[in-house]
C-alpha positions in Angstrom: 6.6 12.1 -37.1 5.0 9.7 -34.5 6.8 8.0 -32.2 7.7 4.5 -32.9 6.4 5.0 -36.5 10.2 4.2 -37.7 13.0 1.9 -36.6 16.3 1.2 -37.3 17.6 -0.9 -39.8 20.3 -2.7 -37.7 17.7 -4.8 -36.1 17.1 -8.6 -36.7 13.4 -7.6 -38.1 14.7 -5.9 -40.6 15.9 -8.7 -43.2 16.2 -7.1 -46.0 18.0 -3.7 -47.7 18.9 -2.3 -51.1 20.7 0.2 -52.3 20.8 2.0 -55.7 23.9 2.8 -56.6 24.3 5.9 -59.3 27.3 5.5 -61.5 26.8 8.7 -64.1 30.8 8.2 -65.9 29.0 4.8 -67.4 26.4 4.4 -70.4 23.1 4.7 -69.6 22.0 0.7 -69.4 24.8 -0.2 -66.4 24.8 3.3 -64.7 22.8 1.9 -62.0 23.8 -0.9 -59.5 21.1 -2.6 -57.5 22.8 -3.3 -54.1 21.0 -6.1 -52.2 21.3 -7.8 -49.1 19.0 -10.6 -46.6 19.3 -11.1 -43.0 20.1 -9.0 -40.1 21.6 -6.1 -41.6 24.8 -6.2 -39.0 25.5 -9.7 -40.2 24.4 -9.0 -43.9 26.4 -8.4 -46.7 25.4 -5.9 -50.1 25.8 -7.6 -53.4 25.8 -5.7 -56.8 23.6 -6.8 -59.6 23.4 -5.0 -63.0 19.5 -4.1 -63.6 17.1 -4.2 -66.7 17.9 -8.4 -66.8 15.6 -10.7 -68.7 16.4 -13.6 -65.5 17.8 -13.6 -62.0 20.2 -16.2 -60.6 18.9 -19.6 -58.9 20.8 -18.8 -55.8 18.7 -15.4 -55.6 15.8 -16.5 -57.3 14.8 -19.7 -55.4 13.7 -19.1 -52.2 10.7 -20.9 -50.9 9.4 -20.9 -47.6 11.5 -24.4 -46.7 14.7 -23.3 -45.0 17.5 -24.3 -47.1 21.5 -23.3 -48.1 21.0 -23.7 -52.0 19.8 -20.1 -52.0 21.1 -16.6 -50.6 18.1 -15.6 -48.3 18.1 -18.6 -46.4 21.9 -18.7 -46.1 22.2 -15.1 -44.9 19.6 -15.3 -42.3 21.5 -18.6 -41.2 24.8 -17.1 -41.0 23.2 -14.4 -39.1 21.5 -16.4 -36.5 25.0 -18.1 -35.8 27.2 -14.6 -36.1 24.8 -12.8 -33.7 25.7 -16.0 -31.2 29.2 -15.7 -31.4 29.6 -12.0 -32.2 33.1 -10.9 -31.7 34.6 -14.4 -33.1 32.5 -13.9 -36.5 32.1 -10.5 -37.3 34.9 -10.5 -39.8 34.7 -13.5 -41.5 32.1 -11.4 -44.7 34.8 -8.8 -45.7 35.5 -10.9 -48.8 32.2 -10.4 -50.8 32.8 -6.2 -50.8 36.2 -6.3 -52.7 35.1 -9.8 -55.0 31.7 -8.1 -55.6 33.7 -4.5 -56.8 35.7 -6.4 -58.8 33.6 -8.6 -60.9 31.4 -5.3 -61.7 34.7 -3.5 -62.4 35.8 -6.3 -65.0 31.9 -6.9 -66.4 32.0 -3.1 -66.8 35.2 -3.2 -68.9 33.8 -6.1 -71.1 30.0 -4.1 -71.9 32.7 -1.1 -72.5 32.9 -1.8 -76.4 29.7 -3.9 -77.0 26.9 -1.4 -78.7 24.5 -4.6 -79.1 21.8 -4.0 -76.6 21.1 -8.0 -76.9 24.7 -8.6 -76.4 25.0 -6.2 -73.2 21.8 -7.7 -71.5 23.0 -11.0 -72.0 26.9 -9.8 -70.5 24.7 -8.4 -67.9 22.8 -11.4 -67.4 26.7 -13.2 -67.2 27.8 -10.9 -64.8 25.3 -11.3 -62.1 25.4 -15.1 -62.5 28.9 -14.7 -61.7 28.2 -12.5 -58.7 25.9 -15.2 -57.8 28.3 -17.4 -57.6 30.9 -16.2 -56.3 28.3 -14.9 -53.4 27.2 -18.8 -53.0 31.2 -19.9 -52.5 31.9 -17.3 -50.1 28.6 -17.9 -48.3 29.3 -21.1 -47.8 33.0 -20.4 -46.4 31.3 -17.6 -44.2 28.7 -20.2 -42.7 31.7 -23.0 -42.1 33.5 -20.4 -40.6 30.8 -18.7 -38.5 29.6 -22.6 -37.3 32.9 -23.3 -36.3 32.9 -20.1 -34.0 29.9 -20.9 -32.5 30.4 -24.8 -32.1 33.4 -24.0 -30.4 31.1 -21.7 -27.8 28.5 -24.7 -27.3 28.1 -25.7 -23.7 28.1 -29.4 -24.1 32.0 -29.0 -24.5 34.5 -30.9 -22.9 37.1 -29.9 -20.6 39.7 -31.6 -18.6 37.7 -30.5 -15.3 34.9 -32.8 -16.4 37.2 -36.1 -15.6 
């Protein structure tokens, strides 16, 4: 291996990361999980989506060059830029999205557990990572409130009853 050839993925270059998870105990169309994640990957958060989907979500789908908060890339790299200001204060504020994200697969997994239609399971699929779509834009948004409010509270333009 060269020298500098590789780097780590915890730096804010690196803005993107997946993750394939292998779930062998479940039929062959959702044994896989796509694990997917934008921004600096100490501020980012993984997100499950089912695979072998006919359409992705908006908030996933959309992203254009324009900065913006209606979709996921933006918002992550946002929230990023802000947590990396104000470290300690908004480090925690993400821990949501792991145990929502585990359960909406858990509950989409026992709804596709009776279905034989292959239409009907691509289409629950499809459902299911609409909803995890959702649920990611809600909690984004908290997260970003949150994470601002850290980092306004930091801003140097404060006042402060020495200032009188």
């Amino acid at each position: 291996l060269q020298r500098g050839r590789y780097r780590s993925i915890g730096i804010n270059r690196n803005d993107f990361l997946s993750l394939i998870q292998m779930r062998p105990d479940q039929p062959e169309d959702v044994s896989v999980i796509q694990w997917i994640a934008f921004a600096s990957n100490a501020f980012n958060v993984l997100v499950p989506f089912y695979p072998g989907v006919s359409t992705t979500p908006e908030y996933l789908s959309n992203t254009g060059k324009d900065v913006s908060t209606d979709n996921f890339y933006w918002s992550s790299r946002l929230v990023a830029a802000m947590a990396d200001a104000s470290y300690s204060k908004s480090l925690f504020h993400q821990l949501a999205v792991a145990s929502k994200s585990h359960a909406l697969i858990h509950q989409y997994d026992k709804a596709l557990k009776d279905i034989t239609d292959q239409a009907e399971r691509q289409k629950i699929r499809e459902e299911a990572n609409q909803a995890v779509a959702d649920m990611v834009k809600e909690e984004t948004a908290s997260v970003m409130d949150k994470v601002l409010f850290e980092l306004s509270c930091q801003m140097k333009n404060a006042f402060s009853r020495s200032d009188a």
